[in-house]
PDB file of N, CA, C and O in Angstrom:
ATOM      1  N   UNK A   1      -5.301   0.801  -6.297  1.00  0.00           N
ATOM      2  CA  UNK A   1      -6.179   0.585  -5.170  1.00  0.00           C
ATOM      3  C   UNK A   1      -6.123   1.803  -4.259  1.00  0.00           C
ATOM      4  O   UNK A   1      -5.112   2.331  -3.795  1.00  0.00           O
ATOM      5  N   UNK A   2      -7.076   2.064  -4.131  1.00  0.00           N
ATOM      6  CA  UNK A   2      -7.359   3.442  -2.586  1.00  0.00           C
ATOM      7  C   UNK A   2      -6.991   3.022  -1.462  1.00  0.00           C
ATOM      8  O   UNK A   2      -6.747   1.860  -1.137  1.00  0.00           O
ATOM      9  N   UNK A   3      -6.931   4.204  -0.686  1.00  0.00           N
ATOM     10  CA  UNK A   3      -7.087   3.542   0.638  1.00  0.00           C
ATOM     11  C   UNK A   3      -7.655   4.371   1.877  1.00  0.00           C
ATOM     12  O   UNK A   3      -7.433   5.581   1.914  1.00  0.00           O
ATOM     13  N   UNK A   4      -8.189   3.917   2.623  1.00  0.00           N
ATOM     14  CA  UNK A   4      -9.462   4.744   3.293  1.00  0.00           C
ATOM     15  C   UNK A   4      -8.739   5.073   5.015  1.00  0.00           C
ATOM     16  O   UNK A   4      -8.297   4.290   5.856  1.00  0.00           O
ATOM     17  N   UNK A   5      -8.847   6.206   5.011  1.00  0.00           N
ATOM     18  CA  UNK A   5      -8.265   6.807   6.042  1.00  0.00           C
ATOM     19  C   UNK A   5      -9.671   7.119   7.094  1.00  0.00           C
ATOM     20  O   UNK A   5     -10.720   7.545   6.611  1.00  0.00           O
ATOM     21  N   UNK A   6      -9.547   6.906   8.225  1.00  0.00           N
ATOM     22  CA  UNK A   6     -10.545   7.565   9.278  1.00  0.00           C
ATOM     23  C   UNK A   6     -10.156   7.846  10.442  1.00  0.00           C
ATOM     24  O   UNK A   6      -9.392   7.270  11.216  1.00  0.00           O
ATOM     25  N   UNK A   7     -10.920   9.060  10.523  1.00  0.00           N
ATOM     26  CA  UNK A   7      -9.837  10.020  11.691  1.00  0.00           C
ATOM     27  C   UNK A   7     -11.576  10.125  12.423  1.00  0.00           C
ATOM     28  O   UNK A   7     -12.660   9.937  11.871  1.00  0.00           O
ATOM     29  N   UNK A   8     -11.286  10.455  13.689  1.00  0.00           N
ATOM     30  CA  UNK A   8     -12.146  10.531  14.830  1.00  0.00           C
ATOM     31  C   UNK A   8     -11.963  12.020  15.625  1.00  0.00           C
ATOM     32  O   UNK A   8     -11.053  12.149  16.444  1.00  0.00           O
ATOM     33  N   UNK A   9     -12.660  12.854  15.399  1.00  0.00           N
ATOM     34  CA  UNK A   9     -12.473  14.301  16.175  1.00  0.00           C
ATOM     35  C   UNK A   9     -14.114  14.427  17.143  1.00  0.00           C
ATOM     36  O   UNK A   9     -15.150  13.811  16.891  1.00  0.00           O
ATOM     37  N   UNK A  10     -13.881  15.391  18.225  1.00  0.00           N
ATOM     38  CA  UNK A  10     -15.479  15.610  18.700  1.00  0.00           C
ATOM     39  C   UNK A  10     -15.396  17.225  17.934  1.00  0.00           C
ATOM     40  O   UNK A  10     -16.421  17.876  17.735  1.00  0.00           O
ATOM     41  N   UNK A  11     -14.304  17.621  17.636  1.00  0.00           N
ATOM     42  CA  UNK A  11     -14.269  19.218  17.122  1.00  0.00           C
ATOM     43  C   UNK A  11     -15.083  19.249  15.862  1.00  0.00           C
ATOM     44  O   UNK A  11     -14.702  18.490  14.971  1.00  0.00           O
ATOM     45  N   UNK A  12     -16.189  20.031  15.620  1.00  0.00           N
ATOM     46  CA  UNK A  12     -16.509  20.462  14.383  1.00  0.00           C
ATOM     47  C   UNK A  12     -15.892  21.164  13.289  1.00  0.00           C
ATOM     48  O   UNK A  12     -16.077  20.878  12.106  1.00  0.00           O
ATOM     49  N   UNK A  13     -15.010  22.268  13.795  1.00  0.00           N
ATOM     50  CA  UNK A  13     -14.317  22.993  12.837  1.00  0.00           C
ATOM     51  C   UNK A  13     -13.000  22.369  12.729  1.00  0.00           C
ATOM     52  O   UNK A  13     -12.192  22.961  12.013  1.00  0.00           O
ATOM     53  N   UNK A  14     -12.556  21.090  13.405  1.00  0.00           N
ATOM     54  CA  UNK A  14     -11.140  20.523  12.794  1.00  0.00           C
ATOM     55  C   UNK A  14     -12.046  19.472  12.223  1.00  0.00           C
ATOM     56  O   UNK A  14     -11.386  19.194  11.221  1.00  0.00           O
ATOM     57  N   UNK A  15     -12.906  18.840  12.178  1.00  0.00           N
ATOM     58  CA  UNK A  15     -13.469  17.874  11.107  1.00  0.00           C
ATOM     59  C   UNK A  15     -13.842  18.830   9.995  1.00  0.00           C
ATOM     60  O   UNK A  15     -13.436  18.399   8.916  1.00  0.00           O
ATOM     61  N   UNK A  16     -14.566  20.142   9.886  1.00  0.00           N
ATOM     62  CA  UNK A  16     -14.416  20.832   8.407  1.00  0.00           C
ATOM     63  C   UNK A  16     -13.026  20.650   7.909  1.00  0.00           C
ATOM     64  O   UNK A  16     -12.711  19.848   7.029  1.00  0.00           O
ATOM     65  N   UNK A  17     -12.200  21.469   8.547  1.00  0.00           N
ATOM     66  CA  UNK A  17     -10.741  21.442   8.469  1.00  0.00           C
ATOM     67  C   UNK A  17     -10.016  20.238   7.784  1.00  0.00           C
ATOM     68  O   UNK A  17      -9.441  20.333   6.699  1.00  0.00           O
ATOM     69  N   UNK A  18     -10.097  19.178   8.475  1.00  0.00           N
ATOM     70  CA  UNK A  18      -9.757  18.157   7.944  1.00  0.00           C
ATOM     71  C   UNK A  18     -10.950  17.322   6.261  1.00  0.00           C
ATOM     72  O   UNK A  18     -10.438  16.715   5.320  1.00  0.00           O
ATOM     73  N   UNK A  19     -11.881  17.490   6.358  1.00  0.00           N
ATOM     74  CA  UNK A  19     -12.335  17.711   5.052  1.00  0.00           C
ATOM     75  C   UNK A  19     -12.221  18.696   4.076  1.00  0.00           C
ATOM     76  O   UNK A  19     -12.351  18.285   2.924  1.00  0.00           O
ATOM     77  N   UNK A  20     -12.058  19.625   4.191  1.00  0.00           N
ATOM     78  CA  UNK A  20     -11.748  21.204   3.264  1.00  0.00           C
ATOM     79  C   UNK A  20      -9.986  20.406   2.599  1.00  0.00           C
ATOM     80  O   UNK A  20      -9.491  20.533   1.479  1.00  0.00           O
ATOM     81  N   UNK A  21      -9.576  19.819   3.514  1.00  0.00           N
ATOM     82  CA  UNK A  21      -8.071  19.577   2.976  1.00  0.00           C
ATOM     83  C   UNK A  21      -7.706  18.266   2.690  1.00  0.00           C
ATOM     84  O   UNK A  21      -6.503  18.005   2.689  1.00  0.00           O
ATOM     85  N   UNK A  22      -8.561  17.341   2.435  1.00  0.00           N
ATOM     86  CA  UNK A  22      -8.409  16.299   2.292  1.00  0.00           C
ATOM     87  C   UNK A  22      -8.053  15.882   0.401  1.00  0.00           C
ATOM     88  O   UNK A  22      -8.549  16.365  -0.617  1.00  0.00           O
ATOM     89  N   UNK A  23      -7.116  14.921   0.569  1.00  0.00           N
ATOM     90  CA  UNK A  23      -6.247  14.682  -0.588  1.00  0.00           C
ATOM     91  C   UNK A  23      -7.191  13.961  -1.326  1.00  0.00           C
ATOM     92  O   UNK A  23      -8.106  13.436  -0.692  1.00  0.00           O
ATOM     93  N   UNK A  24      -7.141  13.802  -2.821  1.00  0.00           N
ATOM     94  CA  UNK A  24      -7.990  13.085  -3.209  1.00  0.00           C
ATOM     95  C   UNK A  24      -7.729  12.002  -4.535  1.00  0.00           C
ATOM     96  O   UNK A  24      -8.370  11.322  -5.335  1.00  0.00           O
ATOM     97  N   UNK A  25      -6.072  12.412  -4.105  1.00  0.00           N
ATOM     98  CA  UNK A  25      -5.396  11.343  -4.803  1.00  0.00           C
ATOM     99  C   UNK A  25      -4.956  10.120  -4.782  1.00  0.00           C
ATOM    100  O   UNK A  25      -3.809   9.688  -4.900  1.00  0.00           O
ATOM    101  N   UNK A  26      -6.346   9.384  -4.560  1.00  0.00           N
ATOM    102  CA  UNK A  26      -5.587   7.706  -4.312  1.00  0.00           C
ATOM    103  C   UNK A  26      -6.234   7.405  -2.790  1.00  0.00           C
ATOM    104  O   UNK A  26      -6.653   6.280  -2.518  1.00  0.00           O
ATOM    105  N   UNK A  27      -6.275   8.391  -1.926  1.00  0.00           N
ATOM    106  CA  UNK A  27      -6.674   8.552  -0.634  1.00  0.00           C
ATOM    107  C   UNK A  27      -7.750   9.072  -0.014  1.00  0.00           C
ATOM    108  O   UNK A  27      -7.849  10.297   0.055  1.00  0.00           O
ATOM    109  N   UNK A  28      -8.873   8.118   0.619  1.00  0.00           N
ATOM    110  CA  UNK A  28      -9.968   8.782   0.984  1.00  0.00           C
ATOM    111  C   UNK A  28     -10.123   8.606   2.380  1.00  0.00           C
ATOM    112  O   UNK A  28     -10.060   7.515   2.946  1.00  0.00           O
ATOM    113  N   UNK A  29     -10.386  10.003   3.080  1.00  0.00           N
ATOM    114  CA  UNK A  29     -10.447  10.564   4.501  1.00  0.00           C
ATOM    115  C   UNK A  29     -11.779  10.070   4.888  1.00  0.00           C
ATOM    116  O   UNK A  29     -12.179   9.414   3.927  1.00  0.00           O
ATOM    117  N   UNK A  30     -12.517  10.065   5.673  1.00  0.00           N
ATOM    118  CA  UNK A  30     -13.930  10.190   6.348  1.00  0.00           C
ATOM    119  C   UNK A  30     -13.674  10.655   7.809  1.00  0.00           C
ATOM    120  O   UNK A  30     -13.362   9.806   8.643  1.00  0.00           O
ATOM    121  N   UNK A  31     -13.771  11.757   8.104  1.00  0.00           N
ATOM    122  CA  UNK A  31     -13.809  12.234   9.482  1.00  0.00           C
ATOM    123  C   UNK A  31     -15.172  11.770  10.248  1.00  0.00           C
ATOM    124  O   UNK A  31     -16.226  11.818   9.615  1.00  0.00           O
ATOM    125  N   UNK A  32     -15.169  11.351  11.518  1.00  0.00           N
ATOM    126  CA  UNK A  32     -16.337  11.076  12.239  1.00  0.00           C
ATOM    127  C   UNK A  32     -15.865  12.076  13.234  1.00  0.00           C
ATOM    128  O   UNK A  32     -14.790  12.597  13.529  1.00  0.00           O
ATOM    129  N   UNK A  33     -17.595  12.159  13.793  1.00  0.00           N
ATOM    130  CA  UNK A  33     -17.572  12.428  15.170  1.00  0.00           C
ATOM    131  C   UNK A  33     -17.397  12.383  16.421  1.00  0.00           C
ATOM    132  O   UNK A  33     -17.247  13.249  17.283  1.00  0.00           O
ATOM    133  N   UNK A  34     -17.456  10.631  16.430  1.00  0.00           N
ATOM    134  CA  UNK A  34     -17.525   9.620  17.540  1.00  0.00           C
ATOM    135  C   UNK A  34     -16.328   8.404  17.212  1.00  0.00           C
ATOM    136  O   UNK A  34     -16.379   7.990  16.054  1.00  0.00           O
ATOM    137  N   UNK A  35     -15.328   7.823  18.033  1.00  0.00           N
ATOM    138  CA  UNK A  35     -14.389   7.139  17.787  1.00  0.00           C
ATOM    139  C   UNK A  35     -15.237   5.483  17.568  1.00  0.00           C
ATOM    140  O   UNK A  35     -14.742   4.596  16.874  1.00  0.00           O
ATOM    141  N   UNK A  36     -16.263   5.369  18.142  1.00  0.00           N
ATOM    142  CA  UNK A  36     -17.218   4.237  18.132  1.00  0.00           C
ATOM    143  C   UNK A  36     -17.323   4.240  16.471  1.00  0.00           C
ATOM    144  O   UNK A  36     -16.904   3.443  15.632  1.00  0.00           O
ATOM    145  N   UNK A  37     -17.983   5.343  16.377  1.00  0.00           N
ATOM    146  CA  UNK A  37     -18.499   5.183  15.124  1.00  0.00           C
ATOM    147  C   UNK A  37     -17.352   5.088  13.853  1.00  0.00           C
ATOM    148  O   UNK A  37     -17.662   4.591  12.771  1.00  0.00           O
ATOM    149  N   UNK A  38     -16.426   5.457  14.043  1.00  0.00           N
ATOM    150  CA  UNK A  38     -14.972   5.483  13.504  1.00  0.00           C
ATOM    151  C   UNK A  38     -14.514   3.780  13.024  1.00  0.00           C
ATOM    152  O   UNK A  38     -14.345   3.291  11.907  1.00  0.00           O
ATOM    153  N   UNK A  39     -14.409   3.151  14.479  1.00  0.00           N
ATOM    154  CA  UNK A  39     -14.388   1.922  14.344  1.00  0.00           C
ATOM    155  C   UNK A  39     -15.264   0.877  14.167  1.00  0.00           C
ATOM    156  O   UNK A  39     -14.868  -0.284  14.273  1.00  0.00           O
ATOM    157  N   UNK A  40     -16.484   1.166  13.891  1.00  0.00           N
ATOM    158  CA  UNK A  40     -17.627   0.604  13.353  1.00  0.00           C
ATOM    159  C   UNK A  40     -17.436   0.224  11.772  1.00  0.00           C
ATOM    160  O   UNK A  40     -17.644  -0.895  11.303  1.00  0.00           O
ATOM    161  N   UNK A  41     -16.959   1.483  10.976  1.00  0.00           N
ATOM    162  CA  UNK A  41     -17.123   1.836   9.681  1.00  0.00           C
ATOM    163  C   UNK A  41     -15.991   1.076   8.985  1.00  0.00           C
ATOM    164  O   UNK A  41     -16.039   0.466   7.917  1.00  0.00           O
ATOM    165  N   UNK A  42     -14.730   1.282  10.012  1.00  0.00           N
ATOM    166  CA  UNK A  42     -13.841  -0.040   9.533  1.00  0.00           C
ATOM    167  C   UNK A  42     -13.831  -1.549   9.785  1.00  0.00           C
ATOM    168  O   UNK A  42     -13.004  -2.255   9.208  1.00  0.00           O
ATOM    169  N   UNK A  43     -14.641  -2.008  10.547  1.00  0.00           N
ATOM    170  CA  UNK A  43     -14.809  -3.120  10.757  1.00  0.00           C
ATOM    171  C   UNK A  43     -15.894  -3.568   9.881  1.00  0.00           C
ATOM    172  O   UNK A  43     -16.098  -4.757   9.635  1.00  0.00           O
ATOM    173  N   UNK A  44     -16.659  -2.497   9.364  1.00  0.00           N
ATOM    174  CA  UNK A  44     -17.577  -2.920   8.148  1.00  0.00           C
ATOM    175  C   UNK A  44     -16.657  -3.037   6.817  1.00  0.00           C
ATOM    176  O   UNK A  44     -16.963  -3.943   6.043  1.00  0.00           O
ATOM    177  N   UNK A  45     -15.710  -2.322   6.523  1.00  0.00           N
ATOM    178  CA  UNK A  45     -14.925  -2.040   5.502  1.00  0.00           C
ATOM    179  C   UNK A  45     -13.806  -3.548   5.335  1.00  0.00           C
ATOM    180  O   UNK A  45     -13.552  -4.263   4.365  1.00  0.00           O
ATOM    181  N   UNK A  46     -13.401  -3.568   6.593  1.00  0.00           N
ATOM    182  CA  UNK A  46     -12.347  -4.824   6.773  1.00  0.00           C
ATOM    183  C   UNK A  46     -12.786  -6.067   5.951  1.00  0.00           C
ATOM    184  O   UNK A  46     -12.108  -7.094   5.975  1.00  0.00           O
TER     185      UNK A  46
END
């Protein structure tokens, strides 16, 4: 089973950052822009 990580930045180049380096073993990142929208995506997921 995966498991879905979400991180919330307003920075553009630490959300590249944090996608350019994201693991992809077992573990999936989604960086947002907005912390709203962050917790939107897991409460859809939940």
């Amino acid at each position: 089973m995966g498991t879905l990580m979400s991180v919330a930045t307003h920075s553009a180049p630490v959300r590249r950052a944090l996608e350019a380096d994201a693991d992809t073993g077992g573990t999936r990142l989604v960086v947002h822009a907005r912390a709203d929208i962050a917790v939107a995506a897991y409460a859809a997921v939940a």
